[in-house]
TIMIFI-196709 format. One line per field, with one value per residue: x negated, y negated, z negated of N, C-alpha, C in turn; residue number from 1. Coordinates in steps of 0.2 Angstrom, whole numbers, plus 5000, padded with zeros to 4 digits. Atoms other than C-alpha are relative to their C-alpha. Layout:
% TIMIFI-196709
n.xx	(X, ...)
n.yy	(Y, ...)
n.zz	(Z, ...)
ca.xx	(X, ...)
ca.yy	(Y, ...)
ca.zz	(Z, ...)
c.xx	(X, ...)
c.yy	(Y, ...)
c.zz	(Z, ...)
num	(NUM, ...)
END
This chain:
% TIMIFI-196709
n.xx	(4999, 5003, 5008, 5001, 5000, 5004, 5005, 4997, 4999, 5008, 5002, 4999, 5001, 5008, 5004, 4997, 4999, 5000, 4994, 4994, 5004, 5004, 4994, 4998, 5004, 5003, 4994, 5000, 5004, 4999, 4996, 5004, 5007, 4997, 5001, 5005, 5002, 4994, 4999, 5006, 4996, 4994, 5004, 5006, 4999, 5001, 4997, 4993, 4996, 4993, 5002, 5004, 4993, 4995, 5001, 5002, 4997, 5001, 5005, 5003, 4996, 5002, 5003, 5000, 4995, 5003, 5003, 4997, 5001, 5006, 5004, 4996, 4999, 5005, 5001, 4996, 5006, 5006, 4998, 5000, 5007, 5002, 4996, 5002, 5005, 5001, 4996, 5004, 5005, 5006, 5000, 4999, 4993, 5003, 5001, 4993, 4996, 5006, 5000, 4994, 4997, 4995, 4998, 4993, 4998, 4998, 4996, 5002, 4995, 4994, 4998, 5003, 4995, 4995, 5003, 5004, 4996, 4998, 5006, 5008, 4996, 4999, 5005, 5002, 4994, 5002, 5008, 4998, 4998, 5007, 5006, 4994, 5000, 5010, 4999, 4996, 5004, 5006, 4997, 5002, 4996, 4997, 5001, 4996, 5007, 5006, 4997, 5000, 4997, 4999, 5007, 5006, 4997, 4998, 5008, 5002, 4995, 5003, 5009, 4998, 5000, 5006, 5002, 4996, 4997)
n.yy	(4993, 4997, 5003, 4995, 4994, 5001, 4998, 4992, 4996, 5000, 4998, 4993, 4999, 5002, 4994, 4991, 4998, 4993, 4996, 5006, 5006, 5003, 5003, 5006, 5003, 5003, 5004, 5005, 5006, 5004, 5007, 5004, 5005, 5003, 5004, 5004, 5007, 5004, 5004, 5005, 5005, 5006, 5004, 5004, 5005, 5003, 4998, 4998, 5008, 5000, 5000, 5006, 5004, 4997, 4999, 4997, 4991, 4994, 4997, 4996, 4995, 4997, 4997, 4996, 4995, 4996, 4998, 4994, 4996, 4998, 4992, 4992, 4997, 4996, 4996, 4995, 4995, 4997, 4993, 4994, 5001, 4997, 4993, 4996, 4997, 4996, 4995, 4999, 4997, 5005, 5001, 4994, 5000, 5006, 5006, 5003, 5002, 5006, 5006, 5000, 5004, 5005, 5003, 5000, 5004, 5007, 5001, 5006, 5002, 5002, 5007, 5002, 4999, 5004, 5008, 4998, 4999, 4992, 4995, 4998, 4995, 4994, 4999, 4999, 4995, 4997, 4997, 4997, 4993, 4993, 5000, 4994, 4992, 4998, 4997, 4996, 4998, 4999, 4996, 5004, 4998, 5004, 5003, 4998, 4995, 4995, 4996, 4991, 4998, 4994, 4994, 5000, 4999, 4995, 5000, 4995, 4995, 4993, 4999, 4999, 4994, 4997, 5004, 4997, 4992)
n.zz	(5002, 4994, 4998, 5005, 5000, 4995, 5005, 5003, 4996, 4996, 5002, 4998, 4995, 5000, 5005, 4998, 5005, 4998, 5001, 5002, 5005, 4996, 4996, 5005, 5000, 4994, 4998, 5005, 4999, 4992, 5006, 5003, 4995, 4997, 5008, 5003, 4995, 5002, 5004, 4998, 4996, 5004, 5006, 4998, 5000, 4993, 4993, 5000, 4998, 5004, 5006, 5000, 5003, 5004, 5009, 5003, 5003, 4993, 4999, 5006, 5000, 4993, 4999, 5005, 4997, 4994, 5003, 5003, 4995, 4997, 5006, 5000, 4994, 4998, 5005, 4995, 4991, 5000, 5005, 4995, 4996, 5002, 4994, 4992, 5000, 5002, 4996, 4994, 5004, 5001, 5005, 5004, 5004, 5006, 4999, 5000, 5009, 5005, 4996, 4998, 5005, 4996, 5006, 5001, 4995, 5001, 4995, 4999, 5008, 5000, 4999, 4994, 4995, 4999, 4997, 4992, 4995, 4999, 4998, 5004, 5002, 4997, 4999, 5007, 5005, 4994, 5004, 5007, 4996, 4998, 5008, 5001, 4997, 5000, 5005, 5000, 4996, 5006, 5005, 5007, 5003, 4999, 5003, 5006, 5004, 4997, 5003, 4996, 4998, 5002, 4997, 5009, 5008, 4999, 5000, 5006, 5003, 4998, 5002, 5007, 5000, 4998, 5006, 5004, 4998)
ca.xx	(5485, 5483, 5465, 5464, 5470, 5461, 5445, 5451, 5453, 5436, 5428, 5435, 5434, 5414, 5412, 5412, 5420, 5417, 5429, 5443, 5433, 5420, 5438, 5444, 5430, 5424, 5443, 5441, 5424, 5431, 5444, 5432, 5420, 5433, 5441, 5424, 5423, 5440, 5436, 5420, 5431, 5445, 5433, 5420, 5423, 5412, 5419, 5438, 5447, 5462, 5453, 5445, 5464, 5467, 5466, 5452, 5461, 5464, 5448, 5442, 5456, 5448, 5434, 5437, 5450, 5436, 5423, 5434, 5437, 5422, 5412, 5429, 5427, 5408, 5408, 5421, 5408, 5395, 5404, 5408, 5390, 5386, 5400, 5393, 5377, 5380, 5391, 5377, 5365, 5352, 5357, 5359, 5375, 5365, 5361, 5377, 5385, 5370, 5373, 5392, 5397, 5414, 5416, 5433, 5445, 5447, 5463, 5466, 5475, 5492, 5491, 5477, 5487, 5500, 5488, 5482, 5490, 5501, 5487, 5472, 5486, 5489, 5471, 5467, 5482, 5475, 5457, 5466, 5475, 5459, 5449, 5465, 5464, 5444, 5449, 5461, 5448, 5434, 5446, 5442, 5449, 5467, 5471, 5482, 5464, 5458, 5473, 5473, 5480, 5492, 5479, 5465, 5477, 5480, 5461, 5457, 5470, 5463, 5443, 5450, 5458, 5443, 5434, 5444, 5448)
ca.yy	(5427, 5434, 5427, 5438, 5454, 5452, 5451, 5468, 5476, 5473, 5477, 5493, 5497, 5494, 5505, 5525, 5533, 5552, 5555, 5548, 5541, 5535, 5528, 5519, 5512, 5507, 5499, 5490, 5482, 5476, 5468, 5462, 5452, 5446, 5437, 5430, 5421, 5415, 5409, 5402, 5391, 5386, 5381, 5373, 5354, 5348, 5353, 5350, 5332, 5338, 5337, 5321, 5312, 5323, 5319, 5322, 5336, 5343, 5344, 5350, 5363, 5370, 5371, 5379, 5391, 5393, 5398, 5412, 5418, 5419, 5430, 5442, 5444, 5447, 5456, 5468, 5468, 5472, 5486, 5494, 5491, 5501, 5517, 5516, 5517, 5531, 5540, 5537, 5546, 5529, 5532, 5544, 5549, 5542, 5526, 5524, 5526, 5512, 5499, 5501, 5489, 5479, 5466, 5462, 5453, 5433, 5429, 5413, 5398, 5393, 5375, 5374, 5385, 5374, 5359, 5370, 5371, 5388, 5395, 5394, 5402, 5415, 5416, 5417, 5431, 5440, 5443, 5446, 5461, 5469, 5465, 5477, 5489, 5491, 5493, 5507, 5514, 5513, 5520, 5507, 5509, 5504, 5489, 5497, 5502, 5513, 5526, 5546, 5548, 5564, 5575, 5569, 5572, 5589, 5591, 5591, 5600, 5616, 5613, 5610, 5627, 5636, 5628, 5637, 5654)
ca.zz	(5145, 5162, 5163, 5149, 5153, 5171, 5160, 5150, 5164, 5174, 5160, 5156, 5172, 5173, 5158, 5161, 5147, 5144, 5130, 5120, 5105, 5119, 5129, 5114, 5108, 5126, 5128, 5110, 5113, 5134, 5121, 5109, 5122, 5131, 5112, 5109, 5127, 5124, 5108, 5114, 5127, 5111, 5098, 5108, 5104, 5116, 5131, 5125, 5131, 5120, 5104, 5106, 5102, 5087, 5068, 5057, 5047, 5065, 5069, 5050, 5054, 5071, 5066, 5050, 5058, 5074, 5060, 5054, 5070, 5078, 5063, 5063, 5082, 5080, 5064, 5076, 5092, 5079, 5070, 5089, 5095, 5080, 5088, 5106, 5098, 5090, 5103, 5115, 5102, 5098, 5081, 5068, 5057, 5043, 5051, 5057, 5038, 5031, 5044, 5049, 5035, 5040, 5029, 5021, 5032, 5028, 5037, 5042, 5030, 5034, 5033, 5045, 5057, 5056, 5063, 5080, 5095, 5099, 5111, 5098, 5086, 5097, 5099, 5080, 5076, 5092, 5082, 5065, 5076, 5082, 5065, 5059, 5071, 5071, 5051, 5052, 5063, 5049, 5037, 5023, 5009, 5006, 4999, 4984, 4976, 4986, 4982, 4990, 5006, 5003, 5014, 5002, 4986, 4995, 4998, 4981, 4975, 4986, 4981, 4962, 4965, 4973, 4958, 4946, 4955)
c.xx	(4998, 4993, 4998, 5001, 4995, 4992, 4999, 4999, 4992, 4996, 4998, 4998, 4992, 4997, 5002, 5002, 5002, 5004, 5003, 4999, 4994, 5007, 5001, 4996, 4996, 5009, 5000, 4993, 5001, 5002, 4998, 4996, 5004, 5006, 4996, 5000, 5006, 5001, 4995, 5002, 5005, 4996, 4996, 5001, 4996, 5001, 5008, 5003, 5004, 4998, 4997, 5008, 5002, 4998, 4994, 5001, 5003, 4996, 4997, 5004, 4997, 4995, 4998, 5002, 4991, 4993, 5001, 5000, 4995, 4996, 5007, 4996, 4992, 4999, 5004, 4995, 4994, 5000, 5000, 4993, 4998, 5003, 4997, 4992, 4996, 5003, 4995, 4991, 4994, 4999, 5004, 5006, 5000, 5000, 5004, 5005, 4996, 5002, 5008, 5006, 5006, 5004, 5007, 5005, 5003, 5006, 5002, 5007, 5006, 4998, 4994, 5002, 5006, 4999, 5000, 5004, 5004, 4994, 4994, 5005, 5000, 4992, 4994, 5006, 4998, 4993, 5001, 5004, 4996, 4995, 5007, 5001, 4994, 5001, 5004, 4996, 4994, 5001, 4997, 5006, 5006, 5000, 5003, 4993, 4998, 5005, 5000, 5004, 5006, 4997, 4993, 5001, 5000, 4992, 4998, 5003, 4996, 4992, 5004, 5001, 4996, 4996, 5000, 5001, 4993)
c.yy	(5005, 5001, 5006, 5008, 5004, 5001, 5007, 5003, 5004, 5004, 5004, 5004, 5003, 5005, 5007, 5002, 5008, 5003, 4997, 4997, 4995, 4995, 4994, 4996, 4996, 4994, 4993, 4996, 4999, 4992, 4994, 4992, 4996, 4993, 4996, 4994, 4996, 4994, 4996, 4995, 4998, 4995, 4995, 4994, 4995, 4998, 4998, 4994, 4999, 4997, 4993, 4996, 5003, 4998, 5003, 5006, 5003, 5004, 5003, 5009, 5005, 5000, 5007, 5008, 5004, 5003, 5007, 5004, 5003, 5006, 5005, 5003, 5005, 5004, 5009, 5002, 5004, 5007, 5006, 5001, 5006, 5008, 5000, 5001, 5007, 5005, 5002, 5004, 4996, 5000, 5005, 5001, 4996, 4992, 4995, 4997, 4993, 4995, 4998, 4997, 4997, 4996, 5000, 4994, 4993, 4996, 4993, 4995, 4997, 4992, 4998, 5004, 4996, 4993, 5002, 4999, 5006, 5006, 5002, 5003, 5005, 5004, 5005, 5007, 5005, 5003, 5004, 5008, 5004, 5003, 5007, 5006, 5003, 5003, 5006, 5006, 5004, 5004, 4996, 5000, 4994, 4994, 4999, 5001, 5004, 5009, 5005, 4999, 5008, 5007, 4999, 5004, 5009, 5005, 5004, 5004, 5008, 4999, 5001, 5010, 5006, 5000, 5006, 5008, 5002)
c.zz	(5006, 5001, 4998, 5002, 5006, 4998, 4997, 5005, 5008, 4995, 4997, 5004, 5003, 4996, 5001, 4993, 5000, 4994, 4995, 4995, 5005, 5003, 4994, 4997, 5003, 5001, 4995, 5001, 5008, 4995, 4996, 5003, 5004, 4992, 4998, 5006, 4997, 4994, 4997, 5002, 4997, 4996, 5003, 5003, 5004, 5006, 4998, 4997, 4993, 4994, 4997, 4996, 4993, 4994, 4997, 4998, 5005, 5002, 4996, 5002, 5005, 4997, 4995, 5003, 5008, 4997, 4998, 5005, 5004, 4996, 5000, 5008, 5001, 4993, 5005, 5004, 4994, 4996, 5009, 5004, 4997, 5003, 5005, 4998, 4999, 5004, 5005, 4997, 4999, 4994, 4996, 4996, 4994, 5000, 5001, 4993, 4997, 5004, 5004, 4995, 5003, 4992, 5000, 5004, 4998, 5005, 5001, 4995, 5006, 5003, 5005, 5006, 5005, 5004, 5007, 5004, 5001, 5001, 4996, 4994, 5001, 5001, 4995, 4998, 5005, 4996, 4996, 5002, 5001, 4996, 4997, 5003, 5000, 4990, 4998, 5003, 4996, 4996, 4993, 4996, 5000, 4995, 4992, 4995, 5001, 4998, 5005, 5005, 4997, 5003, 4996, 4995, 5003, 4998, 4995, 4995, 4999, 4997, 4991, 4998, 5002, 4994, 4994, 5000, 5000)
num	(1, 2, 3, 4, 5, 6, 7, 8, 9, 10, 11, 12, 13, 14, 15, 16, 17, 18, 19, 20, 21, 22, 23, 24, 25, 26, 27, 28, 29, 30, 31, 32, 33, 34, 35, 36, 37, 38, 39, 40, 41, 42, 43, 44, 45, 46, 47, 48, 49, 50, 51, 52, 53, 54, 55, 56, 57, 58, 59, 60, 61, 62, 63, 64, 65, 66, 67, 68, 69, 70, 71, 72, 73, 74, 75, 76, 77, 78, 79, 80, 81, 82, 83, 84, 85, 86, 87, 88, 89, 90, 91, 92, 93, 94, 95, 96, 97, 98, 99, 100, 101, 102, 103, 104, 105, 106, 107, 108, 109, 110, 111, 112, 113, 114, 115, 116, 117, 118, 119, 120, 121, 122, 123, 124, 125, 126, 127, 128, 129, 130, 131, 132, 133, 134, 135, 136, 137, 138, 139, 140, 141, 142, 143, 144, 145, 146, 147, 148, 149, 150, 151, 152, 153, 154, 155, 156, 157, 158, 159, 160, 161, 162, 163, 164, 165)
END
């Protein structure tokens, strides 16, 4: 976890940020890139002793579960790729709306959580958190059916009454 923040902080650091949506979305993909190594280095059954001793439906579990997470983490880099694209003007308002798709979030299953170890848990609810904050971010609709904030509902209130008057 330290490893990790240490990561975060370099890379923050690395990057100039000239204003508070450039800041945050320079803070959110450090976060992101530093997520995918990490989740390069849990998933990748090659390299990883532990795994060798484990249960078929451990390994089904890991690699299902390291499927899930990998596509949120790079669905996330490729939604913020598309913001620094657009902050740093490579890409149009337009282009940005047509290509800044963020699919819907696939969270992960229970009973293959229950198979992993803590750390690739914490690894996997650590994604599910940034894929969350990067949607909050997009402003996708909620999941009630897409109901009016009260600034929305206010919204059309006043145009209705312009409309009218």
């Amino acid at each position: 976890m330290l490893a990790r923040r240490a990561k975060r902080a370099y890379l923050t650091a690395s990057m100039p940020a000239y204003t508070l949506n450039e800041e945050i979305i320079e803070d959110l993909y450090s976060e992101a890139l530093v997520l995918a190594d990490d989740a390069r280095a849990a998933f990748d059954m090659r390299y990883n002793e532990s795994i060798a001793d484990t249960d078929d439906l451990t390994r089904v579990a890991l690699s299902i579960e390291g499927l899930r997470t990998t596509t949120r983490v790079m669905q996330v880099l490729a939604w913020l790729l598309n913001q620094r694209a657009f902050l740093a003007g490579e890409i149009s308002a337009q282009q940005l709306a047509r290509c800044n798709a963020l699919p819907e979030e696939r969270g992960a299953d229970a009973d293959n959580l229950a198979r992993l170890e803590p750390e690739t848990r914490t690894l996997i609810e650590e994604s599910e958190r940034l894929h969350a904050r990067i949607v909050r971010l997009h402003g996708n609709p909620r999941k009630d059916g897409g109901a009016k904030t009260p600034v929305a509902s206010m919204h059309g209130r006043l145009a209705q009454a312009f409309a009218a008057g």
